[in-house]
N, CA, C and O atoms as CSV, one atom per row, in Angstrom:
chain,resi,resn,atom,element,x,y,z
A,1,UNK,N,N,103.121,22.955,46.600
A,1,UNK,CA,C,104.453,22.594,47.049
A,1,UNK,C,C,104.970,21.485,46.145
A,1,UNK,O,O,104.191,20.828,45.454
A,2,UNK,N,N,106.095,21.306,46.149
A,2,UNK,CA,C,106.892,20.283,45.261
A,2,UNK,C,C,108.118,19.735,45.668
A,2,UNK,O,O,108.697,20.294,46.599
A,3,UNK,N,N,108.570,18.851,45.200
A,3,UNK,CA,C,109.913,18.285,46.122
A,3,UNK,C,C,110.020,17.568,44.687
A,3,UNK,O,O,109.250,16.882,44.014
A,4,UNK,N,N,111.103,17.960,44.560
A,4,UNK,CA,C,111.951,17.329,42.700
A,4,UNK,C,C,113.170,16.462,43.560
A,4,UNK,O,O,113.551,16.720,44.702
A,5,UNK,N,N,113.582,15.542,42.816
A,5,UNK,CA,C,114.851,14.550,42.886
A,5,UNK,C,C,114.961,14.347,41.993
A,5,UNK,O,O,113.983,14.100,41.288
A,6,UNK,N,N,116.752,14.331,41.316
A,6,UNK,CA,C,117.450,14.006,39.671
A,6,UNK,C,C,118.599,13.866,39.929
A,6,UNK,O,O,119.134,14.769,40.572
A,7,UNK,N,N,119.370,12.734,39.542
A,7,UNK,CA,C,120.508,12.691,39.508
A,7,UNK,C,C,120.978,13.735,38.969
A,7,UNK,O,O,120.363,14.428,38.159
A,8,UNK,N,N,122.136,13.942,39.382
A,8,UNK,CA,C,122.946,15.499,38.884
A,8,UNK,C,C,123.677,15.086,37.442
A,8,UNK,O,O,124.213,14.097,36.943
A,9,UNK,N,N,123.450,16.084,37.187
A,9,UNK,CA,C,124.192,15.628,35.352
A,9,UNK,C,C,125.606,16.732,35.250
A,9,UNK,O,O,125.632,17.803,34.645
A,10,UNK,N,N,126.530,16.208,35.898
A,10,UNK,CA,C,127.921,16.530,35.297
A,10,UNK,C,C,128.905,16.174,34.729
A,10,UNK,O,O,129.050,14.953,34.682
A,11,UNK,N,N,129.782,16.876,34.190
A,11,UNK,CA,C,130.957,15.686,33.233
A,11,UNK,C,C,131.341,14.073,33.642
A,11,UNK,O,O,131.452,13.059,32.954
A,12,UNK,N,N,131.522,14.401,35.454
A,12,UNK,CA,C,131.910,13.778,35.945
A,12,UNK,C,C,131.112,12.556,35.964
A,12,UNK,O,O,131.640,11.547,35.498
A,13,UNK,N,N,129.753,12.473,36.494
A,13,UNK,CA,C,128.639,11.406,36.626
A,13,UNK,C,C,128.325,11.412,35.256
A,13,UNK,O,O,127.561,10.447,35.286
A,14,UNK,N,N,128.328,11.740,34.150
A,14,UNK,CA,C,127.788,11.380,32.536
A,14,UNK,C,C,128.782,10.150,32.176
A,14,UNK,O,O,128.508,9.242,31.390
A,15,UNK,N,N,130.224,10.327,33.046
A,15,UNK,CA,C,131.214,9.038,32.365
A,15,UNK,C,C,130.701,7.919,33.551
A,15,UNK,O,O,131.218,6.815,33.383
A,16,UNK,N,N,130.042,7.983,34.383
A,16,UNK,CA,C,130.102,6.827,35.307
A,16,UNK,C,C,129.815,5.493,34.295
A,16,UNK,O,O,129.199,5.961,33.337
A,17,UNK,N,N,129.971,4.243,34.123
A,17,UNK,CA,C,129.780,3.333,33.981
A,17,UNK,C,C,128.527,2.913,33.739
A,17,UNK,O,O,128.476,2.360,32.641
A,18,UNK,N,N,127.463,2.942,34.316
A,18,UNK,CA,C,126.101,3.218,33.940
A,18,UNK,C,C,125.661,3.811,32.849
A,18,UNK,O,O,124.971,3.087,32.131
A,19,UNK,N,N,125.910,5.367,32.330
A,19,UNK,CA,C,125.778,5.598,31.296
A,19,UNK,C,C,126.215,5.471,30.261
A,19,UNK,O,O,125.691,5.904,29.235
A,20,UNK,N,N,127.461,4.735,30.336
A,20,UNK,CA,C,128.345,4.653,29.239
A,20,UNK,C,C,127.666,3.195,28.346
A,20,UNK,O,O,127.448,3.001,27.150
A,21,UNK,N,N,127.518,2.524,29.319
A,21,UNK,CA,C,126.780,1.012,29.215
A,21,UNK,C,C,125.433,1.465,28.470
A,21,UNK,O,O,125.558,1.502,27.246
A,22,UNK,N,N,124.401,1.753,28.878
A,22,UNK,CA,C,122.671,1.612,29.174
A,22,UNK,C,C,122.846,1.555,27.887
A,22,UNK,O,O,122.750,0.378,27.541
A,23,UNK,N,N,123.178,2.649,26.489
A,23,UNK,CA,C,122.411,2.613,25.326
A,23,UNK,C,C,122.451,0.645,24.505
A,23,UNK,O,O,121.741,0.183,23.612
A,24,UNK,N,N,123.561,-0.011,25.298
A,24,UNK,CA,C,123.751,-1.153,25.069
A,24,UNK,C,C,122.963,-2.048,25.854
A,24,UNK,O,O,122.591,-3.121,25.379
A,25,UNK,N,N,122.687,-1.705,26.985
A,25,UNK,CA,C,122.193,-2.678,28.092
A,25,UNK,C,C,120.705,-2.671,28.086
A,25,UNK,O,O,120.022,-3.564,28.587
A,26,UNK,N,N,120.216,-1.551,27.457
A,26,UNK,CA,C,119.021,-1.094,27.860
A,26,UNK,C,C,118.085,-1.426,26.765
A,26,UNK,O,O,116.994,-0.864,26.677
A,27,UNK,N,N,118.564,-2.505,25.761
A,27,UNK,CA,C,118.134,-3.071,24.396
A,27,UNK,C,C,118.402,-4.733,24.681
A,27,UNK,O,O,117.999,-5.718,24.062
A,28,UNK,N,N,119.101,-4.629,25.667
A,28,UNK,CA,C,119.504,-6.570,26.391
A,28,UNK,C,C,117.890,-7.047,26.578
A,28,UNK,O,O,116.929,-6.495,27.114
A,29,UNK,N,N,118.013,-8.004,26.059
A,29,UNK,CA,C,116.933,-8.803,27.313
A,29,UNK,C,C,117.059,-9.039,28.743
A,29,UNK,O,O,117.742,-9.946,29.219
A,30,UNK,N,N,116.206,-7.977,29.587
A,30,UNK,CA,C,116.392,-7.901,30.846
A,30,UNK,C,C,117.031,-9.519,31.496
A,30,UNK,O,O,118.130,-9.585,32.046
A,31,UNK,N,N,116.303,-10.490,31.344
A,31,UNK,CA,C,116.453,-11.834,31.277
A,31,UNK,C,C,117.862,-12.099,31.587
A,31,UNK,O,O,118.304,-12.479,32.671
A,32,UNK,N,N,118.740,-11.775,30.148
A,32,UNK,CA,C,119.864,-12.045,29.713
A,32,UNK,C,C,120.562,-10.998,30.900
A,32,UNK,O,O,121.414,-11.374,31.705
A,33,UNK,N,N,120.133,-9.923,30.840
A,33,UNK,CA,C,121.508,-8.808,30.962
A,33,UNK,C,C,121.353,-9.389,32.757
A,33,UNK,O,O,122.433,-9.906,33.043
A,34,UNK,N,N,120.541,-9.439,33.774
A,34,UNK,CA,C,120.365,-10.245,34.388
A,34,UNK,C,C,121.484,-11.348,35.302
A,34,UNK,O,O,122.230,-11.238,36.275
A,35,UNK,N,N,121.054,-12.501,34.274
A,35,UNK,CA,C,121.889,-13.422,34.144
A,35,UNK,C,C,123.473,-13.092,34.088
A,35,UNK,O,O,124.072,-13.678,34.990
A,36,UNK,N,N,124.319,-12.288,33.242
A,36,UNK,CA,C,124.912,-11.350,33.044
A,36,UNK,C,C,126.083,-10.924,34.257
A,36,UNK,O,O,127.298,-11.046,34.415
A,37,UNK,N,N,124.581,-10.186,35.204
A,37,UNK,CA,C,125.196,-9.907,36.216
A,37,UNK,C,C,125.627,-10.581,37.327
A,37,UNK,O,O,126.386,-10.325,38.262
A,38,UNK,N,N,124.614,-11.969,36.818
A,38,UNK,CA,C,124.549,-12.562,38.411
A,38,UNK,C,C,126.036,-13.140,38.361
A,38,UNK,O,O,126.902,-13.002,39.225
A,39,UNK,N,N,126.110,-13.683,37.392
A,39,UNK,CA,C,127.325,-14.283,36.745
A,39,UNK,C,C,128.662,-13.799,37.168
A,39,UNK,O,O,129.464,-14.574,37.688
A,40,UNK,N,N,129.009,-12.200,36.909
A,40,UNK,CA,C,129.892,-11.944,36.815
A,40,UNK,C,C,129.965,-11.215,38.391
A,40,UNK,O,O,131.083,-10.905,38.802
A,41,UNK,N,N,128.979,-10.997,39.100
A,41,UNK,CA,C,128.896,-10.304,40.277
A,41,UNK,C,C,129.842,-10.296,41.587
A,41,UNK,O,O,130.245,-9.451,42.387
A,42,UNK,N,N,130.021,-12.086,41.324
A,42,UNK,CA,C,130.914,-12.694,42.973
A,42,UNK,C,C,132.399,-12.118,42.538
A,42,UNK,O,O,133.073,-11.825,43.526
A,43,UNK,N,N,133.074,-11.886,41.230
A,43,UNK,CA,C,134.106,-11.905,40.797
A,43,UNK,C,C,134.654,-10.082,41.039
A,43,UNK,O,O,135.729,-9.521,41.253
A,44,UNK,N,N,133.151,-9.631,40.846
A,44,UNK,CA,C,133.251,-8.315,40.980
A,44,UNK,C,C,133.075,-7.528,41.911
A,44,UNK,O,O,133.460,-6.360,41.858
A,45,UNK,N,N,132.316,-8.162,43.161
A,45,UNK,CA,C,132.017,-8.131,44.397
A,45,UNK,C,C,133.811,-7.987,44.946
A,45,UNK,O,O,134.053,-6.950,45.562
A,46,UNK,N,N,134.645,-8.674,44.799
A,46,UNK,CA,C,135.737,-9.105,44.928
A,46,UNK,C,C,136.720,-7.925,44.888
A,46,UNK,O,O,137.374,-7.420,45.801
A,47,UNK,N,N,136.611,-7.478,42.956
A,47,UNK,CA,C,137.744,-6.344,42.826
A,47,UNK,C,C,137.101,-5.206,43.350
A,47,UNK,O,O,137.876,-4.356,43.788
A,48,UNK,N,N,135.990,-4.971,43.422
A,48,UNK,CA,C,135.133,-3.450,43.839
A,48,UNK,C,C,135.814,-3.088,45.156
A,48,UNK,O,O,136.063,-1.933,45.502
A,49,UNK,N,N,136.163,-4.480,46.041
A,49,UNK,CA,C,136.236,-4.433,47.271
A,49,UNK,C,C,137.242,-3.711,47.450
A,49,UNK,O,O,137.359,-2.616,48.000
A,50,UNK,N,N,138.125,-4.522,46.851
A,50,UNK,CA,C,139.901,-4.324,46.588
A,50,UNK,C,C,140.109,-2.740,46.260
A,50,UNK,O,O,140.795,-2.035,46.999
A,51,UNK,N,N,139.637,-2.372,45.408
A,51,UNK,CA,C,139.912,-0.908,45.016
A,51,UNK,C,C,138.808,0.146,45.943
A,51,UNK,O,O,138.892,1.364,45.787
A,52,UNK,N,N,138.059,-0.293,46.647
A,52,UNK,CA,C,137.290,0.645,47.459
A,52,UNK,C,C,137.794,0.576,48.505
A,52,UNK,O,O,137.048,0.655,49.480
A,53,UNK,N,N,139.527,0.369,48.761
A,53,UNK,CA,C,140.331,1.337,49.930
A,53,UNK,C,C,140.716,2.274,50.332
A,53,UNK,O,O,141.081,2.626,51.454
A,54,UNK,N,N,140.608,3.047,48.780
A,54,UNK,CA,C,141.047,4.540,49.097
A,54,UNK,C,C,140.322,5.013,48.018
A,54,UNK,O,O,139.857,4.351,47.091
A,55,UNK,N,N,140.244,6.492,48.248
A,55,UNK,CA,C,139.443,7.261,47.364
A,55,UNK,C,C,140.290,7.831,45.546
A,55,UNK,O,O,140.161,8.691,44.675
A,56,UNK,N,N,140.835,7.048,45.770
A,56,UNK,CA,C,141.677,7.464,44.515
A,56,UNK,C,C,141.496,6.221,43.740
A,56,UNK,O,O,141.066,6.374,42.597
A,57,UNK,N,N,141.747,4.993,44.150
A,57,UNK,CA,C,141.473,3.759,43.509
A,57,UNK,C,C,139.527,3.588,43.180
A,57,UNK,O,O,138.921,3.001,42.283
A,58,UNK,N,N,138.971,4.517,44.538
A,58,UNK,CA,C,137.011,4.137,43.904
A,58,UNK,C,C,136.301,4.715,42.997
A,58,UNK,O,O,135.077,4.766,42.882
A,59,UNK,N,N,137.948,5.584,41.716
A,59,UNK,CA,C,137.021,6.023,41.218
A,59,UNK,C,C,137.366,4.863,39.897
A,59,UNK,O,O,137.052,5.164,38.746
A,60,UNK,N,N,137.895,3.812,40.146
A,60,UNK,CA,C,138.002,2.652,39.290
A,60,UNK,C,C,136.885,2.316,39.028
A,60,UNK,O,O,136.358,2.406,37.919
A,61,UNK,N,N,136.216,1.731,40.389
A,61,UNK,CA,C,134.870,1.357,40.356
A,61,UNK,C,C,133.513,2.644,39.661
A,61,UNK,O,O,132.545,2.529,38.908
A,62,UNK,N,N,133.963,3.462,40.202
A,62,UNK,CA,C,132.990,4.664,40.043
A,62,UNK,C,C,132.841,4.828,38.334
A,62,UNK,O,O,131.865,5.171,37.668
A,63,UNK,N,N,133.990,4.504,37.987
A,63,UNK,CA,C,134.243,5.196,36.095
A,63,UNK,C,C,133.935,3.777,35.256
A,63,UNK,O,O,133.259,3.803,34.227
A,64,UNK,N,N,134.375,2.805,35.680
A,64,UNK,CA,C,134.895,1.327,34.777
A,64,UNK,C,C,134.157,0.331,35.252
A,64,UNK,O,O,133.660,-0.301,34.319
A,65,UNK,N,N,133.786,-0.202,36.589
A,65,UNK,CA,C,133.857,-1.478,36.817
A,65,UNK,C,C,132.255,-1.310,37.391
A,65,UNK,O,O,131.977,-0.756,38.454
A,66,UNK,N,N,131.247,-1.921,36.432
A,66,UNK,CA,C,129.991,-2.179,36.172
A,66,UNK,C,C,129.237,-2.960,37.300
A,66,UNK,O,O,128.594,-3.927,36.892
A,67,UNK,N,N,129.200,-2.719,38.625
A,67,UNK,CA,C,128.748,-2.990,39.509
A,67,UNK,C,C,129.027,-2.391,40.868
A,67,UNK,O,O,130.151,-1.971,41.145
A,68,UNK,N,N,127.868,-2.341,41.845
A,68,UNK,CA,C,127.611,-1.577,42.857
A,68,UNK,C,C,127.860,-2.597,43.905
A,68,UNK,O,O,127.276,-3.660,44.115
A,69,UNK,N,N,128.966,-1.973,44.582
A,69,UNK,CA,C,129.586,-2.757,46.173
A,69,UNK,C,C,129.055,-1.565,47.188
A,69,UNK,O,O,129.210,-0.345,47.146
A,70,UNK,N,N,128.255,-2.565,48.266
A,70,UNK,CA,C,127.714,-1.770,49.442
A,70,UNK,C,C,128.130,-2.277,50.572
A,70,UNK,O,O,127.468,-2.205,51.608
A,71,UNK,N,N,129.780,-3.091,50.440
A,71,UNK,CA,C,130.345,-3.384,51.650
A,71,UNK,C,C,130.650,-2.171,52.452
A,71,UNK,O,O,130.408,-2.114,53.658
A,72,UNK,N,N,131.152,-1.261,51.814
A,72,UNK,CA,C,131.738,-0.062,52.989
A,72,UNK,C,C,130.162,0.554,53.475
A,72,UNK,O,O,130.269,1.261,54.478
A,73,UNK,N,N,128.659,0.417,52.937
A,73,UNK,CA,C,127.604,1.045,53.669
A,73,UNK,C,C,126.712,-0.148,54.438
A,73,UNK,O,O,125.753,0.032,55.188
A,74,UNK,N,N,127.271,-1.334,54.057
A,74,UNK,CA,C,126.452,-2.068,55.015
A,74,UNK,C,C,127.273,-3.439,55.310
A,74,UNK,O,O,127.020,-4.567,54.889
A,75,UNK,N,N,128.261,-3.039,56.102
A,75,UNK,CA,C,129.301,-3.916,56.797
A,75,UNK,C,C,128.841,-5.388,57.842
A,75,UNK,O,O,129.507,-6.384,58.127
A,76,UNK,N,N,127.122,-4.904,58.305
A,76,UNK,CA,C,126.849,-6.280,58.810
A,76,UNK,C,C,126.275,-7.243,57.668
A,76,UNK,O,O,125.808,-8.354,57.917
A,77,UNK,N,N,126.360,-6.711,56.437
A,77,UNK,CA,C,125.498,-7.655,55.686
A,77,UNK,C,C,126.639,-8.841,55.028
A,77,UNK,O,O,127.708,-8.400,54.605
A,78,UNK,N,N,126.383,-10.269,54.964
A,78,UNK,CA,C,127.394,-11.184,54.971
A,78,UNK,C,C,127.829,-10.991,52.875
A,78,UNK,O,O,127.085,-10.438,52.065
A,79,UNK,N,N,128.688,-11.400,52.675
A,79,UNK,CA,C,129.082,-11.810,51.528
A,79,UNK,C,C,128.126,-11.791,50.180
A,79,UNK,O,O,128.186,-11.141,49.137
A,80,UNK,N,N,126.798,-13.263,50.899
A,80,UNK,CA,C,126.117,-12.983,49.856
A,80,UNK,C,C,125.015,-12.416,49.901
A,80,UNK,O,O,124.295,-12.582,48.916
A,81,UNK,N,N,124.512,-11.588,50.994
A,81,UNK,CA,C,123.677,-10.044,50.993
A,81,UNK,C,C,124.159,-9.155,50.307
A,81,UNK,O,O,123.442,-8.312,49.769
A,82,UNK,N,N,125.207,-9.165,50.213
A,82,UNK,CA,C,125.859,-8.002,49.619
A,82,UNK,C,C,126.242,-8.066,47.884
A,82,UNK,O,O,126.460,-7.089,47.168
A,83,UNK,N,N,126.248,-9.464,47.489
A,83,UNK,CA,C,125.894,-9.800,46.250
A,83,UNK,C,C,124.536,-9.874,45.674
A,83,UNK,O,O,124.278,-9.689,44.485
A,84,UNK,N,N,123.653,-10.171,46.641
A,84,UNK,CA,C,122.173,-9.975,46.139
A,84,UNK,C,C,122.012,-8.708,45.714
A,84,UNK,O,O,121.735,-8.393,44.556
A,85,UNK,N,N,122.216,-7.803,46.823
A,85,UNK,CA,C,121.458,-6.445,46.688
A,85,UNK,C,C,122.731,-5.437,45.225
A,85,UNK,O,O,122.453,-4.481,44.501
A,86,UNK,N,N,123.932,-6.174,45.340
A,86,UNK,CA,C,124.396,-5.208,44.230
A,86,UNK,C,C,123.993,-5.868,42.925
A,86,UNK,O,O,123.745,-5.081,42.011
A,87,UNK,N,N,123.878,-7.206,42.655
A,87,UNK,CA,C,122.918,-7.393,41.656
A,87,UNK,C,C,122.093,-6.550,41.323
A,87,UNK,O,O,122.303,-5.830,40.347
A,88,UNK,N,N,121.215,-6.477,41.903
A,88,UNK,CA,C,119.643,-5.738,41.976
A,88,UNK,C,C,120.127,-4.168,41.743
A,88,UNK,O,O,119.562,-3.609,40.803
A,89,UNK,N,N,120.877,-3.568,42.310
A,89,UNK,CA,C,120.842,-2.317,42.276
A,89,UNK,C,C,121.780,-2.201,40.692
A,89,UNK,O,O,121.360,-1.333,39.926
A,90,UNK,N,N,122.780,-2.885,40.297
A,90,UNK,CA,C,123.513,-2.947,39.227
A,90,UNK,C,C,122.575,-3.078,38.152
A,90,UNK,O,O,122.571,-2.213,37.275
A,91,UNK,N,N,121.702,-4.135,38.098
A,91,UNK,CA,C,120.401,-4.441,36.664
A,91,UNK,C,C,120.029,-3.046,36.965
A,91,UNK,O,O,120.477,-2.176,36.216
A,92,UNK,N,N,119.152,-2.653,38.115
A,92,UNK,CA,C,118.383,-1.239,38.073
A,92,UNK,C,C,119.140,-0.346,37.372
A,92,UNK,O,O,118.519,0.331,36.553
A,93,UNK,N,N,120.915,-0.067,37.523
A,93,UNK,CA,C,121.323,0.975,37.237
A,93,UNK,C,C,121.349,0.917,35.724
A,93,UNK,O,O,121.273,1.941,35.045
A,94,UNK,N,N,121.492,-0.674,35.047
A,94,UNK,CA,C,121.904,-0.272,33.533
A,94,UNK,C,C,120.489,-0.777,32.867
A,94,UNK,O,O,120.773,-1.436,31.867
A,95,UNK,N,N,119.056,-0.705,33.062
A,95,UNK,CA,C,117.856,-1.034,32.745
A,95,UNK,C,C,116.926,0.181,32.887
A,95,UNK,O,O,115.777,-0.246,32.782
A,96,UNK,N,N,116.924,1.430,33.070
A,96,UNK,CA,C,115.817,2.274,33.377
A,96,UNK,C,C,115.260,2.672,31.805
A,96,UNK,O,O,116.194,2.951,31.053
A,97,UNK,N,N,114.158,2.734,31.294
A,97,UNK,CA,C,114.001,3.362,30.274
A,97,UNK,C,C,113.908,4.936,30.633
A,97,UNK,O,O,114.468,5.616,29.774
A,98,UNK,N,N,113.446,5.544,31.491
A,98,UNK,CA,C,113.507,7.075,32.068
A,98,UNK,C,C,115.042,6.961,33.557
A,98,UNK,O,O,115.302,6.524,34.678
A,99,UNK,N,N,115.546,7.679,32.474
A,99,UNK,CA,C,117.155,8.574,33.541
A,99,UNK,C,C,117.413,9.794,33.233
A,99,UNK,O,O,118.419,10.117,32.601
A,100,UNK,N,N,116.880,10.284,33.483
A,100,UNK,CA,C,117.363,11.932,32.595
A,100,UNK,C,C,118.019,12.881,33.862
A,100,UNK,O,O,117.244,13.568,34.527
A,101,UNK,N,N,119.396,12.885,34.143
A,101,UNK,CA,C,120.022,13.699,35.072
A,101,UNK,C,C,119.565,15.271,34.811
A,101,UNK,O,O,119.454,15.482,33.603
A,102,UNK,N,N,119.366,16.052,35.367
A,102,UNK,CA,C,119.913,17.163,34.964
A,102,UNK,C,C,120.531,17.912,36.157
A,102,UNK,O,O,120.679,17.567,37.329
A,103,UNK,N,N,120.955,19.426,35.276
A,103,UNK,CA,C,121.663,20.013,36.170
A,103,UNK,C,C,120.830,20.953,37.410
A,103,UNK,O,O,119.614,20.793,37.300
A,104,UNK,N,N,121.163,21.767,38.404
A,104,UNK,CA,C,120.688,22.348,39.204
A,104,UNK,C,C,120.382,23.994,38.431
A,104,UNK,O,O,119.458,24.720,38.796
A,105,UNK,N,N,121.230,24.307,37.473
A,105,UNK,CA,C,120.299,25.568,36.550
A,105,UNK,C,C,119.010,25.435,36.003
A,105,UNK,O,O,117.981,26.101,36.112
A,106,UNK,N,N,119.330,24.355,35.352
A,106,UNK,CA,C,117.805,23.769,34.292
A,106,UNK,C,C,116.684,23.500,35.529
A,106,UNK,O,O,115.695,24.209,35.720
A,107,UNK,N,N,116.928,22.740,36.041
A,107,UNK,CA,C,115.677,22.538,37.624
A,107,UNK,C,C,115.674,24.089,37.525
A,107,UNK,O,O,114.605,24.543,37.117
A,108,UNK,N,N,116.395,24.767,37.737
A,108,UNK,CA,C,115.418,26.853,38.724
A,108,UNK,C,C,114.944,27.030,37.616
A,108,UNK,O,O,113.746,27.166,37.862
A,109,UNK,N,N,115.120,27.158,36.148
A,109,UNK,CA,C,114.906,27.525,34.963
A,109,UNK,C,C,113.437,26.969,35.142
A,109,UNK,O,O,112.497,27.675,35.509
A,110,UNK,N,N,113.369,25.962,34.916
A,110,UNK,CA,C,111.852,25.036,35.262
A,110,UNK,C,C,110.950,25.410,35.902
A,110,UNK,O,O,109.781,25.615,35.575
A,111,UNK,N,N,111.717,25.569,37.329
A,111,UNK,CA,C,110.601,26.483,38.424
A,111,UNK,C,C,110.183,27.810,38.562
A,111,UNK,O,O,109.313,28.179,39.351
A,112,UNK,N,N,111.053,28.810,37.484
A,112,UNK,CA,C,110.869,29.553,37.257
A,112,UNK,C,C,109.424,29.713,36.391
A,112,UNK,O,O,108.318,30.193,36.639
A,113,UNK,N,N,110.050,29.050,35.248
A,113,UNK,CA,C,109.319,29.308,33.832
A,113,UNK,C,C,107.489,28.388,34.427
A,113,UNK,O,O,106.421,28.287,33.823
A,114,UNK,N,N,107.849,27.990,35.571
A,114,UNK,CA,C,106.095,27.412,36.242
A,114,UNK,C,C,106.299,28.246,37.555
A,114,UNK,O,O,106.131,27.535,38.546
A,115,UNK,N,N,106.596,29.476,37.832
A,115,UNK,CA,C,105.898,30.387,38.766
A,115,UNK,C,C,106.409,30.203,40.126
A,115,UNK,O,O,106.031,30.949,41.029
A,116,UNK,N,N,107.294,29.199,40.338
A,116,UNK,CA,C,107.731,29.056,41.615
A,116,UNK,C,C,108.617,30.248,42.149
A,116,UNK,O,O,109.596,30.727,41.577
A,117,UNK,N,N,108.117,30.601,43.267
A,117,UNK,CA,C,109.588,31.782,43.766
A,117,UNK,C,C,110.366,31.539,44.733
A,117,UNK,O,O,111.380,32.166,45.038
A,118,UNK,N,N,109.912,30.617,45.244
A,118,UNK,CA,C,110.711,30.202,46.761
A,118,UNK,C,C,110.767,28.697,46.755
A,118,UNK,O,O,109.828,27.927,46.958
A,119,UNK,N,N,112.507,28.293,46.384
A,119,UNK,CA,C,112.834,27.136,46.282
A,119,UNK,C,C,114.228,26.950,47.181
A,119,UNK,O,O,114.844,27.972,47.485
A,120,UNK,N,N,114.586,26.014,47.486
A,120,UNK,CA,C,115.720,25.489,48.005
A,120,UNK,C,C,116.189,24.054,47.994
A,120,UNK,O,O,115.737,22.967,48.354
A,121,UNK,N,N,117.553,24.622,47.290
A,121,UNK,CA,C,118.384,23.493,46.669
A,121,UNK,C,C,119.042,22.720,47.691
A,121,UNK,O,O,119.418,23.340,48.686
A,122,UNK,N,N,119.310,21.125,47.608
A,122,UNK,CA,C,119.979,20.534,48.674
A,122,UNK,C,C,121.661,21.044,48.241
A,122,UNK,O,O,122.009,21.077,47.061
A,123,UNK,N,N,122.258,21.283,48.962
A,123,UNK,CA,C,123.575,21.925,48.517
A,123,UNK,C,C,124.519,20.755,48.089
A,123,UNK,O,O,125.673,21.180,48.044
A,124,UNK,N,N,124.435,19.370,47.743
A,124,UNK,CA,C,125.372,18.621,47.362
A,124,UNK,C,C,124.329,17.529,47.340
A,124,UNK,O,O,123.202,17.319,47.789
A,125,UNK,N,N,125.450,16.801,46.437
A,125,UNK,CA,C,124.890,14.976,45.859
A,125,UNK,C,C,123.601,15.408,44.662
A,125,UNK,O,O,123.639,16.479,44.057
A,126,UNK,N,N,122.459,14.346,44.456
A,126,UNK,CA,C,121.839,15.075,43.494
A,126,UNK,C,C,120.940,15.970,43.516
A,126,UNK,O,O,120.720,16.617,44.540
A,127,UNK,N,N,120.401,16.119,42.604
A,127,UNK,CA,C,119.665,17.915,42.637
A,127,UNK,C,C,118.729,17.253,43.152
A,127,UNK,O,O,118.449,16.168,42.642
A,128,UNK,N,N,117.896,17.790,44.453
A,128,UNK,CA,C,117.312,18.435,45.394
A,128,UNK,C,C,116.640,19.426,45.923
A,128,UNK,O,O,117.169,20.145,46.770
A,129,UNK,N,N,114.994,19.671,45.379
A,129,UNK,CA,C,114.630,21.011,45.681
A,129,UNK,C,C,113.707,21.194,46.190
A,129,UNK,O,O,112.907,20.318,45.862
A,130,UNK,N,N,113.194,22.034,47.020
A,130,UNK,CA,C,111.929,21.947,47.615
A,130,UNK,C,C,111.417,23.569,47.080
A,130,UNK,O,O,112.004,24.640,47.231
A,131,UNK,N,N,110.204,23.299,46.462
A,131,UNK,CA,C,109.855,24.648,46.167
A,131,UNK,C,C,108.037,24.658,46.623
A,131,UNK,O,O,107.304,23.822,47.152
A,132,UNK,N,N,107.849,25.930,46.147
A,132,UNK,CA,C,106.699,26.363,46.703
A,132,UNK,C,C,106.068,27.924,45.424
A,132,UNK,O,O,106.642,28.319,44.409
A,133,UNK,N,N,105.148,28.283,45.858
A,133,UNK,CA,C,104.667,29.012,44.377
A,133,UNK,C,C,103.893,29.892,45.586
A,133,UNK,O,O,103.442,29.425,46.632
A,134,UNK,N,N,103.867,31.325,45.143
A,134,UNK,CA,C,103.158,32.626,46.256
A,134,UNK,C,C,101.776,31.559,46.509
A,134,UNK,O,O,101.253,30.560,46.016
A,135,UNK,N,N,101.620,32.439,47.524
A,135,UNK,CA,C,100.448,32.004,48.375
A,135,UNK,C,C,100.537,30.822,48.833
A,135,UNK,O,O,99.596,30.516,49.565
A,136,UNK,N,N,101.593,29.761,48.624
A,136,UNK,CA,C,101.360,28.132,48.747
A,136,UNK,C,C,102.043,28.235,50.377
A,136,UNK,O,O,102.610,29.128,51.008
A,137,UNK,N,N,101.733,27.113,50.600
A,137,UNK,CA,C,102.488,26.947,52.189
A,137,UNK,C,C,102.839,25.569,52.576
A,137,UNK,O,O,102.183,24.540,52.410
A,138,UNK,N,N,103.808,25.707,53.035
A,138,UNK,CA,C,104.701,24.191,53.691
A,138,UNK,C,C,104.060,23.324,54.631
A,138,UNK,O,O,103.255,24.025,55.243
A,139,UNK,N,N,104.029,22.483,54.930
A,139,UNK,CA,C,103.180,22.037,56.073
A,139,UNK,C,C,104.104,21.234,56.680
A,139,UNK,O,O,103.815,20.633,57.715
């Protein structure tokens, strides 16, 4: 049995902000790039907020603006919880040496070309699969 997770690799998520950054960020001194964020975070904590009123303005944040606001998913957390943890998740996003999105063809292609016959895709967000190979069984 197997259970795969990958960010989805489409036009759309290849421009996010994250990737556009990393080949630059990802040569920073963690240290520095860091620092960086912590720096610029409260300021950005701020506009993320501002434009994450409507879904037409989040894709400001989503495309351009280099940090992760988790006010709209975690509304009891105060001001600067919510600057800690988008720190942290912002360094994570522009620091991975392994990110390799791919798409949901290339994953069956994969499971194919290794014998799997019975898989199932999560139908949205990123690729998601649970597969299995004859004779194997779920538990």
């Amino acid at each position: 049995m197997l259970f795969l997770n990958s960010y989805r690799k489409s036009f759309r998520n290849m421009l996010r902000w994250k990737y556009v950054l990393r080949p630059v960020t990802k040569r920073m001194n963690p240290e520095r790039l860091h620092r960086l964020i912590t720096w610029y975070a409260p300021a950005l904590q701020s506009l993320t907020s501002f434009f994450d009123r409507n879904i037409v303005t989040r894709q400001i944040n989503f495309h351009f603006l280099p940090y992760y606001n988790y006010r709209r998913y975690f509304p009891m957390f105060s001001r600067e919880q919510l600057i800690e943890y988008g720190i942290h998740d912002t360094f994570d996003a522009l620091t991975p040496a392994y990110d390799y999105p791919q798409t949901e063809r290339d994953v069956e292609r994969w499971l194919r070309e290794a014998g799997f016959t019975q898989y199932t895709f999560r139908p949205a967000g990123p690729v998601q699969v649970i597969a299995t190979k004859p004779g194997g069984r779920a538990k």
